[in-house]
Each structure stands twice: as C-alpha cells, then as structure tokens.
Kinemage of the C-alpha trace (Angstrom):
@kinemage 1
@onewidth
@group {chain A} dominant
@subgroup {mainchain}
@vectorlist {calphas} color= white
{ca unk a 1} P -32.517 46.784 -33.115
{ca unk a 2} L -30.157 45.913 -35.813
{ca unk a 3} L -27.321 43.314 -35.144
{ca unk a 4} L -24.531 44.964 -36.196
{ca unk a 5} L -25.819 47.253 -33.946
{ca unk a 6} L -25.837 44.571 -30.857
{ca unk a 7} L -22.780 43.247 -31.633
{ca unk a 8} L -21.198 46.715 -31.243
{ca unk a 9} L -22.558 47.099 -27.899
{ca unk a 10} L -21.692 43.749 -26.960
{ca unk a 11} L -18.311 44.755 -27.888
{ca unk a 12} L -18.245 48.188 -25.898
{ca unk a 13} L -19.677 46.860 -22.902
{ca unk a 14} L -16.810 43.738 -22.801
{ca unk a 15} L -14.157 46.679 -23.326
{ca unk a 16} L -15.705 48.392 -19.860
{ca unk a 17} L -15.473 45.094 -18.246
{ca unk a 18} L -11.911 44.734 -19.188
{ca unk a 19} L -11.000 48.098 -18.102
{ca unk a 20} L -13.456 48.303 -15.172
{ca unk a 21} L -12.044 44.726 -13.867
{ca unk a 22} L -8.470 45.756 -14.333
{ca unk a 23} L -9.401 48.997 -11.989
{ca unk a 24} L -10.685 46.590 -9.467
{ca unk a 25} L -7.196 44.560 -9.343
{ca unk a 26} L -5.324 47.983 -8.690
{ca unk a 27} L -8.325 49.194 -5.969
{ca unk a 28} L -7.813 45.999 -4.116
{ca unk a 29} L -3.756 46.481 -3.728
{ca unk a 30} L -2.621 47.666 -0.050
{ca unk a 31} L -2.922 51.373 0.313
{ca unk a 32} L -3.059 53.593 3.014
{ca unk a 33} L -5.293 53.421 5.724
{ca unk a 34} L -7.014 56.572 5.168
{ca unk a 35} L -7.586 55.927 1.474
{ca unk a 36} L -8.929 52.424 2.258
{ca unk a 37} L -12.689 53.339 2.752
{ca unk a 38} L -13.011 55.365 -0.615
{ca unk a 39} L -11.410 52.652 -2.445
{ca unk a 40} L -13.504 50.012 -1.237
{ca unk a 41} L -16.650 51.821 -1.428
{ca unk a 42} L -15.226 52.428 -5.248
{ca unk a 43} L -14.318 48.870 -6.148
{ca unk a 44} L -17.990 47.938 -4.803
{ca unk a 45} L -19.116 50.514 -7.212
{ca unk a 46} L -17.212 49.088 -10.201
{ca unk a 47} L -18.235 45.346 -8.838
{ca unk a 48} L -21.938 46.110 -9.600
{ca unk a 49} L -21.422 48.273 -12.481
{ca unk a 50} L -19.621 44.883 -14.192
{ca unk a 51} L -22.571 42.937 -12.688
{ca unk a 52} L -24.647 45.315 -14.788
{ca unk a 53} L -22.788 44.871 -18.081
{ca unk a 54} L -22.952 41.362 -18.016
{ca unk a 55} L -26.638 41.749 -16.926
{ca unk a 56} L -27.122 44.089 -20.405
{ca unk a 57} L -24.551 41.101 -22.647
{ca unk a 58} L -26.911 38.538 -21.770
{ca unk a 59} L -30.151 40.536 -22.274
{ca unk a 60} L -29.049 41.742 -25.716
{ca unk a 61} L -27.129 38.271 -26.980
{ca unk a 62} L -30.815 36.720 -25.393
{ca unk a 63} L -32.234 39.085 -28.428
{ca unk a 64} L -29.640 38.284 -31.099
C-alpha cells in the first residue's frame, strides 16, 4: 500500500476517534432513566469501535 495512502487513513481513523470519544463524554452525562440502557449499550459500542481504530493505527504505522 502506498504511504501517502497510510498516512491518510491514519489520519481518518484519529478524526473518528476524536469524534467517536467526544460522543462517549456526552453518552456518559446523567440522562433519564429510561434512556440509560440504550446509551450505555451505545457508549460500549463506540468504546470498542475506538479500541478497533487504534487496533487498525498500530497495524498500519507497524507497516509504514
């Protein structure tokens, strides 16, 4: 794969982070108790999807 290539992944998947991190912060503010369940089963789902960006930085700075 080219590097400009990686480095413009790299770069994409660190935006989602950002953006998927800062969706976290708001998920985890009080809320009402019948929205609480949805939200945390959709801050675990953003939790492992960041887990899995960092998982794909590494692999393709591992390459660079």
């Amino acid at each position: 794969m080219n590097d400009d290539l990686k480095k413009q992944l790299i770069e994409s998947y660190e935006r989602e982070i950002k953006k998927a991190e800062t969706l976290i912060e708001k998920l985890t503010e009080p809320c009402v108790k019948s929205l609480a369940h949805s939200r945390a089963e959709e801050r675990s789902f953003w939790k492992k999807r960041v887990k899995k960006l960092k998982s794909k930085i590494k692999e393709l700075e591992d390459e660079c």
